[in-house]
C-alpha positions in Angstrom: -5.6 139.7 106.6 -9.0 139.5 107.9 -10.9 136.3 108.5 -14.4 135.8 109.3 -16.0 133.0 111.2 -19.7 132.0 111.9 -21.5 130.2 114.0 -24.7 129.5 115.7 -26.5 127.6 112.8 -28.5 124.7 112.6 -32.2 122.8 112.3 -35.6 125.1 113.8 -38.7 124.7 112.9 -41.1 127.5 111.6 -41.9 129.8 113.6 -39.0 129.3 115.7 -35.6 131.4 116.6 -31.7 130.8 116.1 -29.0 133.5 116.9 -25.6 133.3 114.5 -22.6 135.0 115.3 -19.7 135.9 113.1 -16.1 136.6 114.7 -14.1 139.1 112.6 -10.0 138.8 113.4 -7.4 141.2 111.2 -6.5 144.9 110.7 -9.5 148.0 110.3 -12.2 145.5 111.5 -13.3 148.4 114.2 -14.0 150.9 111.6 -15.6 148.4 108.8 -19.3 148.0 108.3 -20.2 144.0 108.8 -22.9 142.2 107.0 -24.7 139.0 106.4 -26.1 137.6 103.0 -27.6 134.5 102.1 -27.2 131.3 99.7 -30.5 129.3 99.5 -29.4 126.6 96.9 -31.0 127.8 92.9 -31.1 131.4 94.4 -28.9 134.6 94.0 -27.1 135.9 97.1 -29.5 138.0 98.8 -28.5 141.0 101.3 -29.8 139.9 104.9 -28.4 143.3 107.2 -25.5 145.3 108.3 -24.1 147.0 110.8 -22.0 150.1 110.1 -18.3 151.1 112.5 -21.2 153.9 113.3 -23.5 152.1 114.7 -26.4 152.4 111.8 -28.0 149.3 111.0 -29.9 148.2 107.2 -32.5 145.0 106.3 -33.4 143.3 104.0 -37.1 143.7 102.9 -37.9 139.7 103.8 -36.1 140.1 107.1 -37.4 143.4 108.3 -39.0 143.0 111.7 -37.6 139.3 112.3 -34.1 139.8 112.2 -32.1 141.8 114.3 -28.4 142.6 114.0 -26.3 143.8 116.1 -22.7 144.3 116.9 -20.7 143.7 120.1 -17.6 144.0 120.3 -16.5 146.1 117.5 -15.5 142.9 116.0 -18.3 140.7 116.3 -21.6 140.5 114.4 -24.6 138.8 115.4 -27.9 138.3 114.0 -31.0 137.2 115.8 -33.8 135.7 113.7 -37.0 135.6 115.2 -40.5 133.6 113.6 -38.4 131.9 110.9 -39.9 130.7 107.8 -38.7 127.7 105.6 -38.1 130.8 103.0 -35.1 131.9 105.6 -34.0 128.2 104.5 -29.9 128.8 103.5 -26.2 129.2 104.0 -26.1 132.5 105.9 -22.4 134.6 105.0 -20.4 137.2 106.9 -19.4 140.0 104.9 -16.3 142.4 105.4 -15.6 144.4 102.8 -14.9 142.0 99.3 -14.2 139.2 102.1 -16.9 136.2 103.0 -16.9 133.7 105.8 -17.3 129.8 105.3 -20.8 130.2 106.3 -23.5 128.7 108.9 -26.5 126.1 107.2 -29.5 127.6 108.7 -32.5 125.0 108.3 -36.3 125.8 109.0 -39.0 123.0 108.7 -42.5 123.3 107.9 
């Protein structure tokens, strides 16, 4: 059974930088395509970026150029947000196929 866990969340303020990690554990993780979402509270889920087993990476329009993912090992997922806006404000999710983490609370202040 796979199990995700992040980390690396917390309290910046705008214009600053924070790095999460998410730690995959369980079978076909090496050849899965990881991804991170976000909750900000009265908002839908919105796709933040992925990783594919090949390597490709995808962003989400209001992360493009801020956020970089990447993926090392095979089973762990990072994501390094750059000049973050109190709009980036939310519970950040790991995503393997139809399974989430418990999430990391990512905070920016005006």
């Amino acid at each position: 059974q796979v199990q995700l866990v992040e980390s690396g969340g917390g309290l910046v303020e705008a214009g600053g930088s924070l790095t999460l990690s998410c730690a995959a554990s369980g079978d076909g993780i090496c050849v899965s395509d990881m991804a991170w979402y976000r909750q900000a509270p009265g908002r839908e889920r919105e796709f933040v970026a992925e990783e594919h087993s090949s390597g490709k990476t995808r962003y989400g329009d209001s992360v493009r150029g801020r956020f970089t993912v990447s993926r090392q090992p095979q089973n762990r997922l990072f994501l390094q947000m750059d000049n973050l806006t109190p709009e980036d404000t939310g519970v950040y999710l790991c995503n393997v196929w139809a399974i989430w983490g418990q999430g990391a609370q990512v905070t920016v202040s005006s």
